[in-house]
ZALUM-217403 format. One record per residue (C-alpha): residue number from 0; chain; z, x, y. Coordinates in steps of 0.25 Angstrom, whole numbers, always signed. Each point is the difference from the previous one (the first is absolute). Last residue first. Layout:
% ZALUM-217403
R  num  cadena      z      x      y
R  NUM       A      Z      X      Y
...
END
This chain:
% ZALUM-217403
R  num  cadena      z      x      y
R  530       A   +430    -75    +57
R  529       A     -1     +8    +15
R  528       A     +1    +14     +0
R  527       A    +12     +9     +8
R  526       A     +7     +3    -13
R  525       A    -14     +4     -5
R  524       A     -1    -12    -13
R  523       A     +1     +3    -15
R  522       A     -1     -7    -12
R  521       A     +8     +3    -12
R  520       A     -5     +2    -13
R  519       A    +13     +1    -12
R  518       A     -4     +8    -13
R  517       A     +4     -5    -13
R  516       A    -15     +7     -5
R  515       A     +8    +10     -6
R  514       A    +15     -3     -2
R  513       A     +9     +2    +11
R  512       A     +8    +13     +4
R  511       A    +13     +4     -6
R  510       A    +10     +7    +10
R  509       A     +5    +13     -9
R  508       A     -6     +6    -14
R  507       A     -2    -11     -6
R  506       A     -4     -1    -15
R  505       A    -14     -8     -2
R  504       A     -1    -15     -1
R  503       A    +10     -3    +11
R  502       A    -12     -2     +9
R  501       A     +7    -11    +11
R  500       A     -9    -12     +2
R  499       A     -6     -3    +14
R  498       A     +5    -15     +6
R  497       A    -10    -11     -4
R  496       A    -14     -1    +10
R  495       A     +6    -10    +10
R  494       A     -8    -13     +3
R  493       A    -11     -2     +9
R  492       A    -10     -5    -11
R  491       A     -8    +13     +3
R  490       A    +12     +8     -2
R  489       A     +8     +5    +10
R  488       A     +3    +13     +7
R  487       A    +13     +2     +4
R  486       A     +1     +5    +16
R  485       A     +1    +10     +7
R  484       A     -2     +1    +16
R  483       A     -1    +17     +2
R  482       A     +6    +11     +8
R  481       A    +14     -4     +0
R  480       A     +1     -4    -13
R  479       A     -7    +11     -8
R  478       A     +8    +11     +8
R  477       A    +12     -7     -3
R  476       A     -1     -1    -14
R  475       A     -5    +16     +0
R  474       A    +13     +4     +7
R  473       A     +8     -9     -9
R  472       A     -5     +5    -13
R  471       A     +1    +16     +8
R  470       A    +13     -2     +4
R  469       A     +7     -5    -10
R  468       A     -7    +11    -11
R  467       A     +5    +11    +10
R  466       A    +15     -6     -2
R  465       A     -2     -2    -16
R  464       A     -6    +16     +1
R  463       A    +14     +5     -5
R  462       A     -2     -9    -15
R  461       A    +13     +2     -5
R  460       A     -1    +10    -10
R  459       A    +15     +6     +0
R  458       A     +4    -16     -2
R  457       A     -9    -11     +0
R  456       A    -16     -4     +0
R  455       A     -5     -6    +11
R  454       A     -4    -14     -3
R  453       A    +14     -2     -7
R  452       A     +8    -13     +2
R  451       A     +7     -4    -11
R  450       A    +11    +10     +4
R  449       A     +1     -8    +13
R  448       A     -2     +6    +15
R  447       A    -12     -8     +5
R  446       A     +8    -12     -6
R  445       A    +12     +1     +8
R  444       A    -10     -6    +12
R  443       A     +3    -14     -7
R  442       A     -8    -12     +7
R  441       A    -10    +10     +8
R  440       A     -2     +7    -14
R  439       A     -5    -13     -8
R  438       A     -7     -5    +14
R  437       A    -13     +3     -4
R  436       A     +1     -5    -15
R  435       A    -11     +3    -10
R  434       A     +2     -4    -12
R  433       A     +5     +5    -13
R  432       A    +14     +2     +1
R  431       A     +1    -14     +4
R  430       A    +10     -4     -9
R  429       A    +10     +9     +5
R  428       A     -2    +17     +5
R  427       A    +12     +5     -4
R  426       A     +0     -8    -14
R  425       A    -13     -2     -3
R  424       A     -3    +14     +1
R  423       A    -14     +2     +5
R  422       A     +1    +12     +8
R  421       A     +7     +7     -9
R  420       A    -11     -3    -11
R  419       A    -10     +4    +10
R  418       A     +6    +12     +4
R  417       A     +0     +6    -15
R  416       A     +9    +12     -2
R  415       A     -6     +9    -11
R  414       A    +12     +9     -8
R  413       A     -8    +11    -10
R  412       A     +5     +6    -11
R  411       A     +2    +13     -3
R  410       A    +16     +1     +0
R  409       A     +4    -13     -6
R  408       A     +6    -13     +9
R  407       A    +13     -5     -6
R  406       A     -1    -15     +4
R  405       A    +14     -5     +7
R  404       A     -6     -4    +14
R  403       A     -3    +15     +0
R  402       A     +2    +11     -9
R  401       A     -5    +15     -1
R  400       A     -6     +8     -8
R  399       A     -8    +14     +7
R  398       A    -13     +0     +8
R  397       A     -4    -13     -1
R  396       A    -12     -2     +6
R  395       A     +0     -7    +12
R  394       A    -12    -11     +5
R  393       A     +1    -10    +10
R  392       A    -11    -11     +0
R  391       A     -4     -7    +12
R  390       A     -5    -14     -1
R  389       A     +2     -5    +16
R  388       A     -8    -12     +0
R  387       A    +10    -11     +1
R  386       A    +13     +9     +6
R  385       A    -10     +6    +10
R  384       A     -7    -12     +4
R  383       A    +15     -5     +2
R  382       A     +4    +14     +8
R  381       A    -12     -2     +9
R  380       A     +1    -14     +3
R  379       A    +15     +1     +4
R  378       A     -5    +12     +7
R  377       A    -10     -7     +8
R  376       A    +10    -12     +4
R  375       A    +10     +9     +5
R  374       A    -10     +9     +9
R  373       A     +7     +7    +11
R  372       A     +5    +14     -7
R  371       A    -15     +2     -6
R  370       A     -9     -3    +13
R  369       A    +10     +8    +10
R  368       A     -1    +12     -9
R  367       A    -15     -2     -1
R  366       A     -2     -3    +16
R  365       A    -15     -2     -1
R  364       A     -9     +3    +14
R  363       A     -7    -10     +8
R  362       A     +9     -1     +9
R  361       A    +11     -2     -6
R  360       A     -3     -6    -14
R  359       A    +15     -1     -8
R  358       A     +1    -15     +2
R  357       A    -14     -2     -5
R  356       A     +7     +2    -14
R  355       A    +10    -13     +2
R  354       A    -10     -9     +4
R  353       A     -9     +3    -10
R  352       A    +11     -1    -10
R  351       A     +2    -16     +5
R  350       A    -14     -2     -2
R  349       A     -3     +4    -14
R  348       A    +12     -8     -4
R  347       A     -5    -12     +5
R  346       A    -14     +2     -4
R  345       A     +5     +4    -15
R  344       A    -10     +5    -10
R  343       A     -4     +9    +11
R  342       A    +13     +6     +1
R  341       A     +3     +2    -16
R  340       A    -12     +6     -2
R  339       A     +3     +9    +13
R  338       A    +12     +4     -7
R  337       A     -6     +2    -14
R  336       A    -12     +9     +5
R  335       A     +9     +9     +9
R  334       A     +8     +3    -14
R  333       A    -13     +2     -7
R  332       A     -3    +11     +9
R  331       A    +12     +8     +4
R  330       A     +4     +2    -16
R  329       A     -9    +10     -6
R  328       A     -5     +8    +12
R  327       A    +11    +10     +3
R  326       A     +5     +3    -14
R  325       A    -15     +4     -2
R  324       A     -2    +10     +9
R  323       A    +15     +5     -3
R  322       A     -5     +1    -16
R  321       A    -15     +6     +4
R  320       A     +9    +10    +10
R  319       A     +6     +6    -13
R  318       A    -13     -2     -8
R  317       A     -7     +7     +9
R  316       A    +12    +13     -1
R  315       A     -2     -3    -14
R  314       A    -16     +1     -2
R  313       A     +2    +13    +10
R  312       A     +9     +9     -9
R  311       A    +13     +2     +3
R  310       A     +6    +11     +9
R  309       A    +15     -4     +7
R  308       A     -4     +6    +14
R  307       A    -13     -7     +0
R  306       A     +5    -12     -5
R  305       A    +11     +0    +11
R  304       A    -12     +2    +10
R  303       A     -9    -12     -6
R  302       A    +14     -8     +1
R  301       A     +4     +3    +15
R  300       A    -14     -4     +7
R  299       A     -1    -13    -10
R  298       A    +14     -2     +5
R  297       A     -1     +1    +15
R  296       A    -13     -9     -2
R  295       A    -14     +5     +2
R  294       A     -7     +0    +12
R  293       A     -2    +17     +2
R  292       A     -8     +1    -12
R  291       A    -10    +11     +1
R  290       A    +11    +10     +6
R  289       A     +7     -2    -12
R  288       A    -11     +8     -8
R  287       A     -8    -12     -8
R  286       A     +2     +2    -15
R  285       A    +11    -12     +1
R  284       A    -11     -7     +5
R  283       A     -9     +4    -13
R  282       A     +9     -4     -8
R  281       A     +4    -11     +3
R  280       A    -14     -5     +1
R  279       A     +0     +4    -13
R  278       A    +12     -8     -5
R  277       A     -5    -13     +5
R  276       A    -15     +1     -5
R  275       A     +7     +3    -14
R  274       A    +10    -13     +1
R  273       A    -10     -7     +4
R  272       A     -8     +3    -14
R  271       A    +14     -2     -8
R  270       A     +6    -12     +3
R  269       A    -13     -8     -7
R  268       A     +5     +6    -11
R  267       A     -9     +7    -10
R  266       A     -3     -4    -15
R  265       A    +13     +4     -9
R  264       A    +12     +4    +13
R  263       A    +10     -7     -4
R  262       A     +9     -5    +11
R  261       A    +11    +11     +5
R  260       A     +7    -11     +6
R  259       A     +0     +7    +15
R  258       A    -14     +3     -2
R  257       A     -5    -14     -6
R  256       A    +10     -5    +11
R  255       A     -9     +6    +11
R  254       A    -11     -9     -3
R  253       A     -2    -10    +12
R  252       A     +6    +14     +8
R  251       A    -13     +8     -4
R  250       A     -9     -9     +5
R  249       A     +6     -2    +12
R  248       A     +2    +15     +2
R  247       A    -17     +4     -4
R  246       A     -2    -13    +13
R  245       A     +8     +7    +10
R  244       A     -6    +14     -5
R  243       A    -14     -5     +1
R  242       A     -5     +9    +11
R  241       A     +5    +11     -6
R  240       A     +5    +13     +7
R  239       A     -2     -5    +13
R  238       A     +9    -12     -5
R  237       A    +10    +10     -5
R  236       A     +0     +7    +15
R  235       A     -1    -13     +9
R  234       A    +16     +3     +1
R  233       A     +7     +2    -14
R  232       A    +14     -9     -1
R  231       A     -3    -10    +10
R  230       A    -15     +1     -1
R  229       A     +3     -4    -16
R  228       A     +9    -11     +4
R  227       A     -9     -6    +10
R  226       A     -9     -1     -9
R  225       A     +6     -5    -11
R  224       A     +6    -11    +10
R  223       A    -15     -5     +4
R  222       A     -7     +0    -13
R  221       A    +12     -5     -9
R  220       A     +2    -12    +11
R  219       A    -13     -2     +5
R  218       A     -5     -3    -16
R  217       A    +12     -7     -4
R  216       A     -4     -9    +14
R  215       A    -14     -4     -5
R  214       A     -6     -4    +15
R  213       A     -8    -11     +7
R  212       A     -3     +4    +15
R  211       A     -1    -10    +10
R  210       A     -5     +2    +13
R  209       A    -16     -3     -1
R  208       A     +2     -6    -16
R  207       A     +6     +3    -13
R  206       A     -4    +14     +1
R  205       A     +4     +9    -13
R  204       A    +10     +5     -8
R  203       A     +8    +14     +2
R  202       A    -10    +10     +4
R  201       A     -2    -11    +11
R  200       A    +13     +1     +5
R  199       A     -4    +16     +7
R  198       A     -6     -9    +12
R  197       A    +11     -7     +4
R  196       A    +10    +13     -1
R  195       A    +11     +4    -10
R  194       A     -5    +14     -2
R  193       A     +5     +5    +13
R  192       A    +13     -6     +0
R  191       A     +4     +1    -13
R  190       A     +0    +15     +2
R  189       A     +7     +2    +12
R  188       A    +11     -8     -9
R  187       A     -1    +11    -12
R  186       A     +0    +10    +11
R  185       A    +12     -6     +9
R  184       A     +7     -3    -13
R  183       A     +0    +16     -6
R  182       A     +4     +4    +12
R  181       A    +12     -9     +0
R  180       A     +3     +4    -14
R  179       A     +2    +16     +5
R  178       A     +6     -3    +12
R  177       A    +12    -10     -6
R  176       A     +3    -10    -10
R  175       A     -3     +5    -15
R  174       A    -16     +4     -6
R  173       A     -2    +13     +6
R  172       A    +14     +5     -4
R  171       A     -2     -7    -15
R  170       A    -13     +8     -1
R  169       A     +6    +14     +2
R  168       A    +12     -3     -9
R  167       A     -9     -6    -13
R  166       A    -10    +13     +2
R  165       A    +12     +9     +1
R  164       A     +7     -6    -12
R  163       A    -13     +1     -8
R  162       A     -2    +15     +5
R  161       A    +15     +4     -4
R  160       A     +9     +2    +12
R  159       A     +3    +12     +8
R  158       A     +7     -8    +13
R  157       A     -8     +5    +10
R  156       A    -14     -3     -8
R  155       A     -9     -2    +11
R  154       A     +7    +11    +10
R  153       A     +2    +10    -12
R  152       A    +12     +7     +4
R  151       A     -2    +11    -10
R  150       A    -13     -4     -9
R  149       A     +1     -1    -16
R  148       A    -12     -5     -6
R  147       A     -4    +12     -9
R  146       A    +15     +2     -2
R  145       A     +9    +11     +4
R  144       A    +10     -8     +8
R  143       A     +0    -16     -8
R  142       A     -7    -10     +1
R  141       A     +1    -11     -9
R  140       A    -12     -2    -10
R  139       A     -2    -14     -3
R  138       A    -16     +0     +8
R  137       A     +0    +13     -6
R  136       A     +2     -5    -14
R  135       A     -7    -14     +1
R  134       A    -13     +8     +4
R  133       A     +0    +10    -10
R  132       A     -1    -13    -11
R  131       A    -10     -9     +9
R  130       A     +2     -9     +9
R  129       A    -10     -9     +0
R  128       A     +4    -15     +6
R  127       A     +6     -2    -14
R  126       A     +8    +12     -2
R  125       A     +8     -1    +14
R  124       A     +4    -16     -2
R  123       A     +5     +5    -13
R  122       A     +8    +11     +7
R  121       A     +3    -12    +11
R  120       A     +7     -7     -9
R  119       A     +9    +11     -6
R  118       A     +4     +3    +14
R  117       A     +4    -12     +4
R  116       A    +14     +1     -4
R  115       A     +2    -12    -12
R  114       A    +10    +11     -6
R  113       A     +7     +3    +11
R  112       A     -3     -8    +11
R  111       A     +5    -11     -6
R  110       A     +2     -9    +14
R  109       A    -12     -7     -1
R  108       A     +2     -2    -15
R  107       A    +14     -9     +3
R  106       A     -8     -6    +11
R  105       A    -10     -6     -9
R  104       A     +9     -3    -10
R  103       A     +7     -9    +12
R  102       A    -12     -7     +1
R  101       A     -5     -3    -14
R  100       A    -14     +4     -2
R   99       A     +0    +14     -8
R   98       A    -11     +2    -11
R   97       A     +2    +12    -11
R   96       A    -13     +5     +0
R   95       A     -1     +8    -13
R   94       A    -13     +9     -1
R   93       A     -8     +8    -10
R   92       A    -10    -12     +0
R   91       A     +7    -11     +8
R   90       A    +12     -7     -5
R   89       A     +8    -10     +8
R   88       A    +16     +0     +2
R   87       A     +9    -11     +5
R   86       A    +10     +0    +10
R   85       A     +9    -12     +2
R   84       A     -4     -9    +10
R   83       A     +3    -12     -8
R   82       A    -13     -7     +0
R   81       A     +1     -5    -14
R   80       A     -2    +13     -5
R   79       A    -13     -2     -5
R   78       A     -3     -7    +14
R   77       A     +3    +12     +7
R   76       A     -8     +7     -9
R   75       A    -14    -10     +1
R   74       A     +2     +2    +16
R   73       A     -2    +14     -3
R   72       A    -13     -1     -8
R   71       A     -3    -10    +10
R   70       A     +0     +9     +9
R   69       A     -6    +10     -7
R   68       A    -13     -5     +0
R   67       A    -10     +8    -10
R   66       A     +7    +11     +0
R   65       A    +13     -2     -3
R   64       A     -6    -11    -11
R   63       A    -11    +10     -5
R   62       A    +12    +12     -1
R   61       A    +11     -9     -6
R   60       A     +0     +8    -13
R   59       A    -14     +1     -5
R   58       A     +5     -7    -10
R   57       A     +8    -12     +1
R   56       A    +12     -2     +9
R   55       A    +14     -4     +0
R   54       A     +7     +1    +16
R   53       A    +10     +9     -4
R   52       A    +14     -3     +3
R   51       A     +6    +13     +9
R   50       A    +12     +7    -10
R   49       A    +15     -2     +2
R   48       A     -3    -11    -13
R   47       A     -3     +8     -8
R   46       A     +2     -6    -14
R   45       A     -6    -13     +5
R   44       A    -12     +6     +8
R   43       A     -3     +8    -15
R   42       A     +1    -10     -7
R   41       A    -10    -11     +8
R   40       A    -12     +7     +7
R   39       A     +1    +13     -8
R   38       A     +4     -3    -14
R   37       A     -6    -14     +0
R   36       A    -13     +7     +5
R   35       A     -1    +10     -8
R   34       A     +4     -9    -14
R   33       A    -11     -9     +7
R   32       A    -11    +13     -1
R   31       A     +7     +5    -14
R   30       A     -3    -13     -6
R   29       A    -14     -2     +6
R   28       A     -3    +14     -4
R   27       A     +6     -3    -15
R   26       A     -9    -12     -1
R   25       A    -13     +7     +5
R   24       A     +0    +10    -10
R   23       A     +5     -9    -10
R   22       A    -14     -7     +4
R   21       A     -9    +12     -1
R   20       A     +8     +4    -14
R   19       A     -6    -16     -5
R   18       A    -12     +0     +6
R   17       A     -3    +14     -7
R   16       A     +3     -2    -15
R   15       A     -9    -11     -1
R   14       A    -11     +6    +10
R   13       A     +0    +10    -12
R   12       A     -4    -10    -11
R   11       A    -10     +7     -6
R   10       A    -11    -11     +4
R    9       A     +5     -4    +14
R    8       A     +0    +14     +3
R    7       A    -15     +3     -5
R    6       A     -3    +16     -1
R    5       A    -13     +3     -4
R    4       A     -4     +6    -13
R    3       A     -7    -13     -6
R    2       A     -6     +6    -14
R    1       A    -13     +4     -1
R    0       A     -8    -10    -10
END
C-alpha cells in the first residue's frame, strides 16, 4: 500500500490551531474598533470640549448616509445634540463638515470674511466643474504691467482684477436692479410668452376634451422657465447649437450635487453625459466670432472676452459659463412649482393671487415692476414655499482657525450651512414649522429678514439674482393665470390626488423639487373658454 500523502486539516489538527488565532484576530479588532470609538465619540469630545461634537459614525464614515439622504443625516445631528443648535461636525472621505444651524452662528460666519471668505469654496467649486491645474493659476493671477494678461485701461477689466473676481463683478452687474437685469427680464419674459401658448400645452400632457387640456405642471414648469432662462442669457444661439440644450440642462441640474459633492465616479454618473452635450455646445458658441451671437447677455458678451484676455483653455472657459448656465436654472423652477402647488391646492387662495396679478396687465401687456411691489398675499406665498422647500447648502472651507458659537473651527475643514434646518427651527418658526402657512409672513413681515431665514444665502455671497428670480417666478405665475382657467385635476372618485412629496432623498443644492412620479396634473381651460 502507498501511503496517504495528501494534506487532511481535520486529521493533523491544523484547523485546531487556526480557529483559535482567527478568533483572537477578531477579538482584538472588535476591542481596538470600540476603544476607537469610545476614544473618539466619548473621550475625546469630553476632553475637548471647544471642539464640534461629532455625529458617531461606522465605516465608510458618513458618506452612504450623506449621500443617500442627507436630510435626515442632518436631522439625525440635531437630534444627537439634543437639538441645541450647537455645531456639529460630519465626515466625508478626506472631508470634515462642521454643520451650522443656529441663527446667530449663521450670521456670525456670514460676517467671517476672513477665514470663511469665499474663495476657498469657490476653488473647489473651480476644480469640480473642470478646471484644470493651469487654469486655476491664470484664472487667480492678478494683473499686473508686463504680464501676459495685462492691458492699460482695459474697458472690461477697469479695475485689473483676477479672472474669478471679474467673472463674479460682471455677472453681479447683469443680475442687480438696473439696465442691465431689466434686459435680462424683458427677454426671459418675451420668452414666456411665446412658448406659453394653447397649442404648445400639448408637449406637456394631453387633451381632456374640446377645450380642456390636462397637463403635468412639473413638467411646464422646468421646461418652460429653463427655457426662457437659457434664450435670456444666450438668444436662439445655444439652441441653434443643440436642439436638446434645454433638455441636456434639466438633466444635468437633477444631478448637479454629484458635481458639487464630488460624488464617486466607479461606473458612470447620470450627471455626466449632459453634462458633456452641455460643455460642447459651449464651446462651440463660444467658438462663434462675436459677430455670430449678437443675442447674448451683456455678461456672456463680457466673460468670453475676459477669458480671452486672461488665456485658459477651452474646457475651462465652458466650464466657467457651464457654472453661471447652471446657477441660472437650478432654483427658478421647482420654486414656481411649489407656489402654484400651493394655489391649486387652495381655490380661495388661488383666486385672491389671481386678482392681485391681473392688476399689473394694462392693455394686454405685464407691468413686472408693478406685479412684484403690489402682491402681499403672492410673496407671503413665495417666502413660505421658499422656507419649506428651500434646501440650499452653504459651503466654506476654512481657510485658517477660527471660532464661532464657542467651537474652534480647524483650517482645512469645511463649514455647510443647511437652509432647511434654518428653516425648520422649532423655535423661530413654532410648532408649525412644518406646514405650509400662507399667512405666516403677512402676520409677521420681520420674518423675511430673520437670521433663520436664508433662501439667498448671506453676507458677501448673498444671492444678487434674488430680485431677477422675483420677477421672473412671479412673471411666469402671472402669465399662466391670465391666459389660462386652471384647475386641480381630481381623481376619478372626485377627490384630491394628496399633496406632491418633497425629495429630500439626495443633498439639495437650492429649492427641492418633488419626488418622481409626485407630480401634480392640472386641467386647463383658454381664459375666454367655457368649463
Amino acid at each position: 500500500m502507498f501511503p496517504d500523502l495528501k494534506f487532511n486539516p481535520f486529521r493533523d489538527g491544523q484547523y485546531g490551531i487556526l480557529i483559535p488565532q482567527l478568533s483572537s484576530l477578531v477579538a482584538i479588532t472588535l476591542v481596538a474598533y470600540y476603544l476607537w470609538r469610545l476614544w473618539k465619540f466619548t473621550l475625546r469630545p469630553w476632553l475637548w470640549p471647544q471642539c464640534p461634537i461629532e455625529l458617531p459614525y461606522r465605516i465608510p464614515c458618513h458618506t452612504i448616509a450623506f449621500f443617500g439622504n442627507s436630510d435626515q443625516l442632518l436631522e439625525r445631528g440635531l437630534n444627537y445634540t439634543a437639538r441645541s443648535h450647537e455645531i456639529f461636525a460630519i465626515q466625508l472621505p478626506g472631508k470634515k463638515l462642521n454643520i451650522i444651524t443656529s441663527p446667530s452662528d449663521v450670521a456670525a460666519a456670514f460676517r467671517d470674511t476672513v477665514a470663511l471668505r469665499f474663495d476657498g469654496h469657490l476653488n473647489e467649486l473651480l476644480e469640480n466643474f473642470g478646471f484644470g491645474r493651469e487654469a486655476i493659476r491664470r484664472g487667480w493671477h492678478k494683473p499686473m504691467p508686463g504680464d501676459w494678461c495685462y492691458i492699460p485701461n482695459n474697458p472690461v477689466n477697469p479695475k485689473q482684477l483676477n479672472f474669478i473676481h471679474l467673472t463674479e463683478d460682471i455677472y453681479k452687474k447683469q443680475l442687480l436692479p438696473g439696465g442691465k437685469m431689466d434686459a435680462m427680464c424683458k427677454t426671459f419674459l418675451d420668452a414666456l410668452h411665446e412658448s406659453i401658448q394653447w397649442d404648445n400645452l400639448d408637449s406637456y400632457g394631453h387633451a381632456g376634451d374640446k377645450n380642456r387640456k390636462t397637463i403635468s405642471l412639473y413638467s411646464l414648469c422646468r421646461f418652460a422657465m429653463v427655457d426662457a432662462t437659457t434664450r435670456s442669457m444666450f438668444g436662439q444661439h445655444l439652441h441653434d447649437i443643440d436642439s436638446d440644450i434645454v433638455k441636456h440642462m434639466l438633466g444635468f441640474n437633477d444631478n448637479a450635487w454629484m458635481v458639487f459633492f464630488r460624488y464617486p465616479d466607479f461606473f458612470g454618473l447620470p450627471v455626466t453625459k449632459p453634462r458633456q452635450k452641455i460643455i460642447n455646445a459651449l464651446k462651440r458658441f463660444i467658438q462663434l466670432p462675436e459677430s455670430q451671437r449678437p443675442q447674448q447677455a451683456w455678461s456672456i458678451k463680457n466673460i468670453i472676452a475676459a477669458q480671452e484676455v486672461v488665456g485658459i483653455d477651452l474646457e475651462a472657459r465652458a466650464s466657467v459659463i457651464l457654472m453661471i448656465f447652471w446657477a441660472a436654472n437650478s432654483n427658478e423652477y421647482n420654486i414656481s412649482f411649489w407656489v402654484l402647488a400651493y394655489l391649486l391646492y387652495d381655490n380661495d387662495l388661488f383666486m385672491s393671487i389671481k386678482c392681485e396679478t391681473e392688476a399689473a396687465w394694462h392693455s394686454g401687456k405685464l407691468d413686472i415692476k408693478h406685479l412684484c411691489a403690489n402682491c402681499p398675499n403672492l410673496e407671503a406665498v413665495f417666502y413660505e414655499a421658499l422656507r419649506l422647500n428651500g434646501g440650499a447648502m452653504v459651503s466654506r472651507v476654512v481657510l485658517e482657525q477660527t471660532t464661532i458659537g464657542g467651537k474652534i473651527l480647524k483650517a482645512g475643514d469645511s463649514i455647510l450651512i443647511p437652509s432647511r434646518q434654518l428653516h425648520t427651527n422649532e423655535r423661530v418658526w413654532g410648532e408649525d414649522v412644518r406646514e405650509f402657512n400662507a399667512k405666516r409672513f403677512l402676520k409677521n413681515k420681520a420674518l423675511a429678514r430673520h437670521s433663520s431665514f436664508r433662501p439667498f444665502g448671506g453676507g458677501l455671497t448673498y444671492c444678487p439674482g434674488r430680485v431677477l428670480a422675483k420677477e421672473e417666478v412671479y412673471g411666469f405665475i402671472a402669465i399662466l393665470m391670465h391666459r389660462f382657467d386652471m384647475r386641480l385635476a381630481l381623481a376619478e372618485d372626485g377627490s384630491k390626488p394628496p399633496f406632491p412629496v418633497l425629495n429630500d432623498s439626495v443633498p439639495a443644492l437650492g429649492i427641492t423639487g418633488p419626488l418622481i412620479g409626485a407630480n401634480v396634473l392640472v386641467d386647463v381651460w383658454e381664459s375666454n373658454g367655457q368649463r
